[in-house]
Backbone as CSV, one residue per row, in Angstrom:
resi,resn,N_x,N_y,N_z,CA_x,CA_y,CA_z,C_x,C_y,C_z
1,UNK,0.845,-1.186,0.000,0.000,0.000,0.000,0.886,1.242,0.000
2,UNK,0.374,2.079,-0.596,1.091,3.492,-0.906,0.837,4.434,0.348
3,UNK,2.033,4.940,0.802,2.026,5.950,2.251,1.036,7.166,2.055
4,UNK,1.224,7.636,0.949,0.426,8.725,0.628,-0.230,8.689,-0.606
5,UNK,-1.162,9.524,-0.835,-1.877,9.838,-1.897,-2.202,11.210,-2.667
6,UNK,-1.951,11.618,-3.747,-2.745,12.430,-4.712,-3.712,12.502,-4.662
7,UNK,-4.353,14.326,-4.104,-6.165,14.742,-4.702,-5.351,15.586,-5.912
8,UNK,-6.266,15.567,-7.175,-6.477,16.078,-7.961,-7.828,16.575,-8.451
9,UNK,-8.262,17.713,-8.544,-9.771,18.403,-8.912,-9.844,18.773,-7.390
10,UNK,-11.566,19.479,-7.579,-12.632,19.860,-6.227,-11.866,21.656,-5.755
11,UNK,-12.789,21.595,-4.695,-12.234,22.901,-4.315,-10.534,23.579,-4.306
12,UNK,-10.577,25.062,-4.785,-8.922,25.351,-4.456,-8.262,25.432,-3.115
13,UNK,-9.346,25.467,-2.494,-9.041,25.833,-1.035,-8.784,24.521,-0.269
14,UNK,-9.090,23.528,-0.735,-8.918,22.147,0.193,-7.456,22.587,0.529
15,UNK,-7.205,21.893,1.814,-5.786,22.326,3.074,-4.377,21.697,2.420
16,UNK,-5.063,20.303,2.040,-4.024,19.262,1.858,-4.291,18.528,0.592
17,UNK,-3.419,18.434,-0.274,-3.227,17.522,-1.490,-2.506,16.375,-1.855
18,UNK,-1.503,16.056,-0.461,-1.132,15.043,-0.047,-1.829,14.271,1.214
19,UNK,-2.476,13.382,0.646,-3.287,12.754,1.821,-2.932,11.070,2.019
20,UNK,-3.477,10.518,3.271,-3.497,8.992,3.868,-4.484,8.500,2.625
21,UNK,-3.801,7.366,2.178,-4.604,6.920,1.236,-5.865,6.006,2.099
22,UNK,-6.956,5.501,1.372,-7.899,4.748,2.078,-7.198,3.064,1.264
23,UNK,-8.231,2.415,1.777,-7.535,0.476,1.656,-8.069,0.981,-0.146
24,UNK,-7.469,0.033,-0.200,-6.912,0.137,-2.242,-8.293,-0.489,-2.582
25,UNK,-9.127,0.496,-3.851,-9.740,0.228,-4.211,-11.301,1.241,-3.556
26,UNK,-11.226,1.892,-2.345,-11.910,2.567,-1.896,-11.432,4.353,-2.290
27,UNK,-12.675,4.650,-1.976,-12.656,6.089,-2.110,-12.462,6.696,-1.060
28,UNK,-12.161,8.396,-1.279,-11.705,8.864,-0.358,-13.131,9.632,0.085
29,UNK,-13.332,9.962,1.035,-14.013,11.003,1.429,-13.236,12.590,2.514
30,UNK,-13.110,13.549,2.237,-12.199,14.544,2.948,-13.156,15.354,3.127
31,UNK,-13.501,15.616,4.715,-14.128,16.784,5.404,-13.638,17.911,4.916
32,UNK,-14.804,18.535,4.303,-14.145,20.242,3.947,-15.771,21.608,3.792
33,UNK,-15.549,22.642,4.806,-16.455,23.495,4.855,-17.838,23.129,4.829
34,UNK,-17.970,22.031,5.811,-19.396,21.674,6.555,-20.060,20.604,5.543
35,UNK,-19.193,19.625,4.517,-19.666,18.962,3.569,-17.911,17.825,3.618
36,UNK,-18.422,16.839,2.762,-17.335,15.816,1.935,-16.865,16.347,0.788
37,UNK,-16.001,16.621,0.666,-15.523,16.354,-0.830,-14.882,14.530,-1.426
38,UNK,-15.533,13.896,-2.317,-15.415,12.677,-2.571,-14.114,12.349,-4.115
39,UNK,-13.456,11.756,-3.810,-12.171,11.451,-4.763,-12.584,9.842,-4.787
40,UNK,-12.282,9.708,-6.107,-12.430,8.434,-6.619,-10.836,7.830,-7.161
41,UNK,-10.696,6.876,-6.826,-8.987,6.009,-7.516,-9.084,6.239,-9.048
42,UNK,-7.776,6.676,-9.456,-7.560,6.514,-10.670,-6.640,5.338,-11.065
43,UNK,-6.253,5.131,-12.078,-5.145,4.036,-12.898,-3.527,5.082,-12.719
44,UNK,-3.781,6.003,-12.289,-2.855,6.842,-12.622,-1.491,7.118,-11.115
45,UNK,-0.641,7.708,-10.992,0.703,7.536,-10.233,1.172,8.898,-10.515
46,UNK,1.432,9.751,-9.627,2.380,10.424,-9.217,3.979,10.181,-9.021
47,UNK,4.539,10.952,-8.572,6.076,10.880,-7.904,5.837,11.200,-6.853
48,UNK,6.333,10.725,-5.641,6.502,11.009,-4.331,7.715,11.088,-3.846
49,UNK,7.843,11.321,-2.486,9.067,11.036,-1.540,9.455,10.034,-1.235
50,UNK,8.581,9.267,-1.230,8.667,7.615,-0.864,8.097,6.398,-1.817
51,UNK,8.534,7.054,-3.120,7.928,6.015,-4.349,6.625,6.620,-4.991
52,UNK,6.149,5.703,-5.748,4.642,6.382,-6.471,3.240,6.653,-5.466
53,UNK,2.974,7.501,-6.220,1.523,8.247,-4.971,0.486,7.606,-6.079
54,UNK,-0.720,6.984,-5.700,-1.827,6.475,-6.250,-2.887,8.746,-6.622
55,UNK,-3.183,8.450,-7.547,-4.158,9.562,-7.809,-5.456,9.328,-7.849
56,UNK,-6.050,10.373,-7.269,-7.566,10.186,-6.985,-8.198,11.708,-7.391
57,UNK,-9.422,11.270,-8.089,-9.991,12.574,-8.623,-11.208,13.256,-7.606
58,UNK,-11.284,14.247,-7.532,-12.482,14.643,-7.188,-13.975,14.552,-8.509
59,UNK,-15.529,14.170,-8.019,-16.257,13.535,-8.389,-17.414,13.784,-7.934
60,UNK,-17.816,14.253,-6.580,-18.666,14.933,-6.081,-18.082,15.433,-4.687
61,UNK,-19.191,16.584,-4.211,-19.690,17.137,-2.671,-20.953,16.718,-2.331
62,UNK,-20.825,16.577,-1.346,-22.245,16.187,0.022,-22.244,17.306,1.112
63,UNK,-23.178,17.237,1.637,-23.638,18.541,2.439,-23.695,17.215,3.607
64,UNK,-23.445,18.006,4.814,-23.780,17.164,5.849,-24.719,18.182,7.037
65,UNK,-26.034,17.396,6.937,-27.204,17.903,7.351,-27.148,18.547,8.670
66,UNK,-27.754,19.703,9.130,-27.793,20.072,10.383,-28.811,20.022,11.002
């Protein structure tokens, strides 16, 4: 499993673009401004610090109800 991961797309403002990947084959979900932003796995690889970074796209937002 890959240490880290690639977001690519979704908001400009998300904090972090290097993130904990989820178990291979799952999506990500990342808390951001009272909603999810959702990244889906790609086929695709980065360069990292510590070998290849798996890439994940952004795909949708969810609102999380109050």
């Amino acid at each position: 499993m890959a240490n880290k991961a690639a977001l690519e797309g979704g908001p400009d403002d998300l904090p972090e673009r290097i993130v904990e990947p989820p178990a291979p084959g799952e999506d990500l979900k990342i808390p951001h401004r009272g909603g999810y932003e959702h990244f889906r796995p790609t086929h695709r690889a980065k360069p990292g610090p510590q070998g290849p970074m798996p890439v994940y796209e952004w795909w949708e937002r969810t609102e999380v109800a109050e």
